[in-house]
Backbone as a chain_set.jsonl record, in Angstrom:
{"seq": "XXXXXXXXXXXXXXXXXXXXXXXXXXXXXXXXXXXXXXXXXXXXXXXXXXXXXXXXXXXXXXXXXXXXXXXXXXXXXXXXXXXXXXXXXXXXXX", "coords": {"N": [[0.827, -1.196, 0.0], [1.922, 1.316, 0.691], [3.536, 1.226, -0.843], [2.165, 1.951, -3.289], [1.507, 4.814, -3.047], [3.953, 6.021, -2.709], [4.24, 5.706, -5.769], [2.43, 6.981, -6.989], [2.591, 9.639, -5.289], [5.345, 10.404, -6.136], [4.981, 10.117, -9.089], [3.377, 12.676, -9.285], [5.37, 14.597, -8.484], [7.374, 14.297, -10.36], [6.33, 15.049, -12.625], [6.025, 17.712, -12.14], [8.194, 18.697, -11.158], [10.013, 17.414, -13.008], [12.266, 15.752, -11.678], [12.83, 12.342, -10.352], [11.705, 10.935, -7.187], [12.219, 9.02, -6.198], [14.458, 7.682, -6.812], [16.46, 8.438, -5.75], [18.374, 7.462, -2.963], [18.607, 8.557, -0.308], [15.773, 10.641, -0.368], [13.797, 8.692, -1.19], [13.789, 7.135, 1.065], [12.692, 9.252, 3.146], [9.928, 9.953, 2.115], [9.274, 7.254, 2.372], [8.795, 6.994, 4.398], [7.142, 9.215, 5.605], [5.323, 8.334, 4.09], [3.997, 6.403, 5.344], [3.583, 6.856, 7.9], [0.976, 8.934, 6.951], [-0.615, 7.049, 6.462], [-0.972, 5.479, 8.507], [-2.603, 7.64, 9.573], [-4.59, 7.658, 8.294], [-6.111, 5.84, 9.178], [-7.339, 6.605, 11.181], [-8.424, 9.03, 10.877], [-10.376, 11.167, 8.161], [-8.667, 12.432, 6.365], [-5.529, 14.036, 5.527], [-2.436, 15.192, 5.499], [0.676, 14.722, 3.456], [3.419, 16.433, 4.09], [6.84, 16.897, 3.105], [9.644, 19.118, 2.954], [12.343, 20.053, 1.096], [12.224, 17.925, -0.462], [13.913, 16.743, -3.121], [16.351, 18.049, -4.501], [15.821, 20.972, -3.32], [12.866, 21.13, -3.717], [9.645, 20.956, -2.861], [7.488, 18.337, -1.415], [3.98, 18.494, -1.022], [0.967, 17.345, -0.314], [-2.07, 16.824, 0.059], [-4.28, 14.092, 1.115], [-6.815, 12.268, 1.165], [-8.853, 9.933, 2.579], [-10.334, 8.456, 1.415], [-9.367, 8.88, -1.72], [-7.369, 7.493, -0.949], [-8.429, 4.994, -0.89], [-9.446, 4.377, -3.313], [-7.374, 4.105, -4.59], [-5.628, 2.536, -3.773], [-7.512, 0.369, -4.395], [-7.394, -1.397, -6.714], [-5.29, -3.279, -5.543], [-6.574, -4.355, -3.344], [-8.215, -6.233, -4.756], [-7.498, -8.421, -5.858], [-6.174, -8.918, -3.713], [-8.489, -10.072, -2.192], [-9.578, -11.877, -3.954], [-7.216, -14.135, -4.091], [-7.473, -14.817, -1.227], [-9.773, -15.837, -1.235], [-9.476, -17.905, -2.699], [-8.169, -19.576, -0.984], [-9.885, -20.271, 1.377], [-11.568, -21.466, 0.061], [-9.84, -23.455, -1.057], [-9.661, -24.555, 1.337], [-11.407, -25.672, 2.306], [-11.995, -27.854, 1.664]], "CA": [[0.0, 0.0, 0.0], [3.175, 2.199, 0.746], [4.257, 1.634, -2.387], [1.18, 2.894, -4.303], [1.646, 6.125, -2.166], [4.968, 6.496, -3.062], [4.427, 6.141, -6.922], [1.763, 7.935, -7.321], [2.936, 11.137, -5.555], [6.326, 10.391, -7.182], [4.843, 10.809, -10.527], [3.425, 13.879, -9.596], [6.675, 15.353, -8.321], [8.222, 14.124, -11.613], [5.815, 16.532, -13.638], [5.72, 18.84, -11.246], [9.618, 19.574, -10.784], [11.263, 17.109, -13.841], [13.284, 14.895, -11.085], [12.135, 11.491, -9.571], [12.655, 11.12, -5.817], [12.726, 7.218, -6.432], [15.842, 7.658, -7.685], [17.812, 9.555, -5.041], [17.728, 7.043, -1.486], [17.983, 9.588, 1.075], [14.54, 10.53, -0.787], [12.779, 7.834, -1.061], [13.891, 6.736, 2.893], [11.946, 10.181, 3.539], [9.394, 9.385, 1.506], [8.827, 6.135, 3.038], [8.647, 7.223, 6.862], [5.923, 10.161, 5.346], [3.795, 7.892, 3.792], [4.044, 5.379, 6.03], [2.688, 8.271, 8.706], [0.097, 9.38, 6.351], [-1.25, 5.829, 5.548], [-1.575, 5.059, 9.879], [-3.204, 8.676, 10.295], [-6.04, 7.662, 7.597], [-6.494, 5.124, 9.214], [-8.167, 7.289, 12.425], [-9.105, 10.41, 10.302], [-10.346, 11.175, 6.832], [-7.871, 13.283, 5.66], [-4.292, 14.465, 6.04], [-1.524, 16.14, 4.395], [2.117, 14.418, 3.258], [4.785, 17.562, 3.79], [8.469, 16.62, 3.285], [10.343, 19.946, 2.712], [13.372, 19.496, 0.204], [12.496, 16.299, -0.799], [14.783, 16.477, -3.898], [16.538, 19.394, -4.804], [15.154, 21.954, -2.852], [11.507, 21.417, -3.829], [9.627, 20.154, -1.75], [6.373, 17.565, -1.738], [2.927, 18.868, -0.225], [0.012, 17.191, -0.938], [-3.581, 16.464, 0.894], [-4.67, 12.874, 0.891], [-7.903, 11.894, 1.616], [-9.335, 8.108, 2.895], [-11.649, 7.884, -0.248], [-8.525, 8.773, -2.669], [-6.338, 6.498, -0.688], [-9.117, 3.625, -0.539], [-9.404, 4.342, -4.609], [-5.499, 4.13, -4.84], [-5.595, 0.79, -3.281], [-8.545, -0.527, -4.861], [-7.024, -3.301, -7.376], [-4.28, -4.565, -4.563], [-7.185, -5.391, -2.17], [-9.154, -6.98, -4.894], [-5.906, -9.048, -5.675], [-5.684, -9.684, -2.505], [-9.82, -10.796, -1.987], [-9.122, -13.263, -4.93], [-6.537, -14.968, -3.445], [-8.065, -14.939, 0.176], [-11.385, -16.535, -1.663], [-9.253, -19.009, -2.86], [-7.449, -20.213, 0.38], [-11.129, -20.865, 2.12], [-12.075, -22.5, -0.922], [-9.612, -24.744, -0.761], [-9.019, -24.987, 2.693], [-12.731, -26.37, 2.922], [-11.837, -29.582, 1.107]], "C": [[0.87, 1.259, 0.0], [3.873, 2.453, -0.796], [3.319, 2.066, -3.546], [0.948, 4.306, -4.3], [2.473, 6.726, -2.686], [5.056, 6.753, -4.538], [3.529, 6.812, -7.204], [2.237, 9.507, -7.107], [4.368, 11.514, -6.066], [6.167, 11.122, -8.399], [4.342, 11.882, -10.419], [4.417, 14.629, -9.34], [7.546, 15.624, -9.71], [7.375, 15.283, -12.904], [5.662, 17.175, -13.063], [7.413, 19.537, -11.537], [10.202, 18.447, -11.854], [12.504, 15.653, -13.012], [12.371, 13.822, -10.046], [12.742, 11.152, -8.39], [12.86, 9.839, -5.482], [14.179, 6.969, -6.218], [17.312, 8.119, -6.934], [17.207, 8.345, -3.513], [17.537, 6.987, -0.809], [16.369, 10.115, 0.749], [13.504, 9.869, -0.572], [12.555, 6.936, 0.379], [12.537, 7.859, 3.302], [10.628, 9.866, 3.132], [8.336, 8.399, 2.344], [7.867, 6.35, 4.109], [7.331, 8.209, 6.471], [5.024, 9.079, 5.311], [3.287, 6.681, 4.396], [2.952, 6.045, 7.216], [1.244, 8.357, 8.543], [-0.91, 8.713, 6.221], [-2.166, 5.903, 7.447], [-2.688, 6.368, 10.02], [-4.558, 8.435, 9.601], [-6.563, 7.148, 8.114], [-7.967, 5.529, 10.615], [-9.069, 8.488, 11.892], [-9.237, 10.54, 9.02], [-9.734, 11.791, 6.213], [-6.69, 13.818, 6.432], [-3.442, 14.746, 4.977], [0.014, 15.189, 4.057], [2.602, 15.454, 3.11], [5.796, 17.232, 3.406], [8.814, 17.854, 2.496], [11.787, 19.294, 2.274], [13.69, 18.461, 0.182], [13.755, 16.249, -1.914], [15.21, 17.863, -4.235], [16.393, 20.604, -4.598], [13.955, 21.911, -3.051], [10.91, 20.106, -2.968], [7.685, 19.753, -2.107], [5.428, 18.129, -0.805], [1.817, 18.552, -1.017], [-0.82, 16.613, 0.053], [-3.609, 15.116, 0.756], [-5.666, 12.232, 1.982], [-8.652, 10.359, 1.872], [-9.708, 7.677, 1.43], [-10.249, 8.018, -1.197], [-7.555, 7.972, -2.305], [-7.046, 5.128, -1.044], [-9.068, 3.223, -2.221], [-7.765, 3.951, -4.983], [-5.329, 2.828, -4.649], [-6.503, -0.286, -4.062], [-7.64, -1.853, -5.83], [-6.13, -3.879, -6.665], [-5.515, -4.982, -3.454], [-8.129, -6.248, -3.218], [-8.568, -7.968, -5.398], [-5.912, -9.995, -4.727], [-6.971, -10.46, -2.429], [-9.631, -12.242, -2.926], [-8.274, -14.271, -4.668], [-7.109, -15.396, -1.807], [-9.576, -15.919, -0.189], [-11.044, -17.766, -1.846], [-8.814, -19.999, -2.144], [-9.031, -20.376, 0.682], [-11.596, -21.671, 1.09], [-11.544, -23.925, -0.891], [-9.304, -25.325, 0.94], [-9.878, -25.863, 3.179], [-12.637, -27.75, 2.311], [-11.171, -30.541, 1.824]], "O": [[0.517, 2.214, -0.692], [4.403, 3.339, -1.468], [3.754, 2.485, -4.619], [0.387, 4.945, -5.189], [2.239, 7.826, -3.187], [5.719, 7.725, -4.902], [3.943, 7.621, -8.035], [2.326, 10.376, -7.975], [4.64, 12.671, -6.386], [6.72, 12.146, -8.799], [4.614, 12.571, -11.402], [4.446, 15.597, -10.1], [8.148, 16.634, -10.073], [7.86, 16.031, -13.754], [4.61, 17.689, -13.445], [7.666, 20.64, -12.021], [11.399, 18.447, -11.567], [13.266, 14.893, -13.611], [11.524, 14.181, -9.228], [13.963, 11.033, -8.289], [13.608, 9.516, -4.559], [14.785, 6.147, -5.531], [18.503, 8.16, -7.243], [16.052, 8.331, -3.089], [16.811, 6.202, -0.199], [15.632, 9.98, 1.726], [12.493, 10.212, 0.04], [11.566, 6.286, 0.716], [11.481, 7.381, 3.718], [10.028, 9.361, 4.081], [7.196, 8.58, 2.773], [6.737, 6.029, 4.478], [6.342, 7.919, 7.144], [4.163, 8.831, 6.155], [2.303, 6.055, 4.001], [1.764, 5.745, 7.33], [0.403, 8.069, 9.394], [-2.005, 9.204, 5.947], [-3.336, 6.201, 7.688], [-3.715, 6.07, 10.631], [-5.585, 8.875, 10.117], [-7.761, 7.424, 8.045], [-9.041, 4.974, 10.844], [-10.158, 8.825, 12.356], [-8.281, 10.081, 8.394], [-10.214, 11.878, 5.083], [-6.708, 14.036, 7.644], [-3.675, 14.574, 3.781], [0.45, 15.076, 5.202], [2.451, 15.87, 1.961], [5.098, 17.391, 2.405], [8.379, 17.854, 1.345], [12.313, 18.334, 2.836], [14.737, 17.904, 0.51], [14.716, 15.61, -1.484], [14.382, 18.774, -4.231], [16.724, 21.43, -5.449], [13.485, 22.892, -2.474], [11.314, 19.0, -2.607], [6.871, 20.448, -2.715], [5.893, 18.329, 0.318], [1.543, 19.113, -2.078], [-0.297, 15.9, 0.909], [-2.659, 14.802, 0.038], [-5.47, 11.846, 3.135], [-8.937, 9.798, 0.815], [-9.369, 6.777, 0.662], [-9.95, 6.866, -1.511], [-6.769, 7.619, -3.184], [-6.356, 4.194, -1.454], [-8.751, 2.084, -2.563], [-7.476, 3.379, -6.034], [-4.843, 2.091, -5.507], [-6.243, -1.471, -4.27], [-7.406, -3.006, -5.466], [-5.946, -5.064, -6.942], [-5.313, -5.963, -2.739], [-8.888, -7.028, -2.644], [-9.433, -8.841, -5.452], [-5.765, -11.217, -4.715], [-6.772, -11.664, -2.59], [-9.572, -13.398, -2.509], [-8.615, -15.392, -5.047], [-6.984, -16.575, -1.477], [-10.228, -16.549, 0.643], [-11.732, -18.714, -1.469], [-8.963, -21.175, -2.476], [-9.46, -20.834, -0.377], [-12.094, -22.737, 1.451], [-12.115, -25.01, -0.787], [-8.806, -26.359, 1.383], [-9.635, -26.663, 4.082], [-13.385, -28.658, 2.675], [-11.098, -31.693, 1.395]]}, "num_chains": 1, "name": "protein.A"}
């Protein structure tokens, strides 16, 4: 789920400012620990912000993120995941 976080507001950084913070791994450490943050705080409240000041280069990441656009963000890894979880009770019942 961390990692759908991370590429998504990646790619907007990358058209936003030209440089991917993937790419740099003091970055993407930062990165991490944010959206790692961001992900637990949804989990209590519907909305919250990712800051990291000079994520890459001096510019720096600020963006809102809301339950419903996180729950949409996630959507095909939990239905991934349901499909496989359907299939373990399926067979588990034999």
């Amino acid at each position: 789920m961390d990692r759908i976080l991370i590429d998504r507001y990646s790619e907007e950084f990358v058209n936003k400012y030209g440089v991917d913070p993937r790419t740099n791994p003091k970055a993407l450490i930062r990165m991490q620990d944010a959206v790692e943050k961001a992900r637990k705080v949804l989990s209590g409240i519907a909305e919250t912000s990712l800051n990291i000041e000079c994520l890459v280069e001096d510019n720096d990441l600020a963006v809102n993120i809301t339950r419903d656009d996180f729950e949409a963000m996630i959507m095909p890894l939990l239905e991934r995941f349901n499909v496989v979880c359907q299939k373990v009770l399926k067979d588990s019942s034999n």
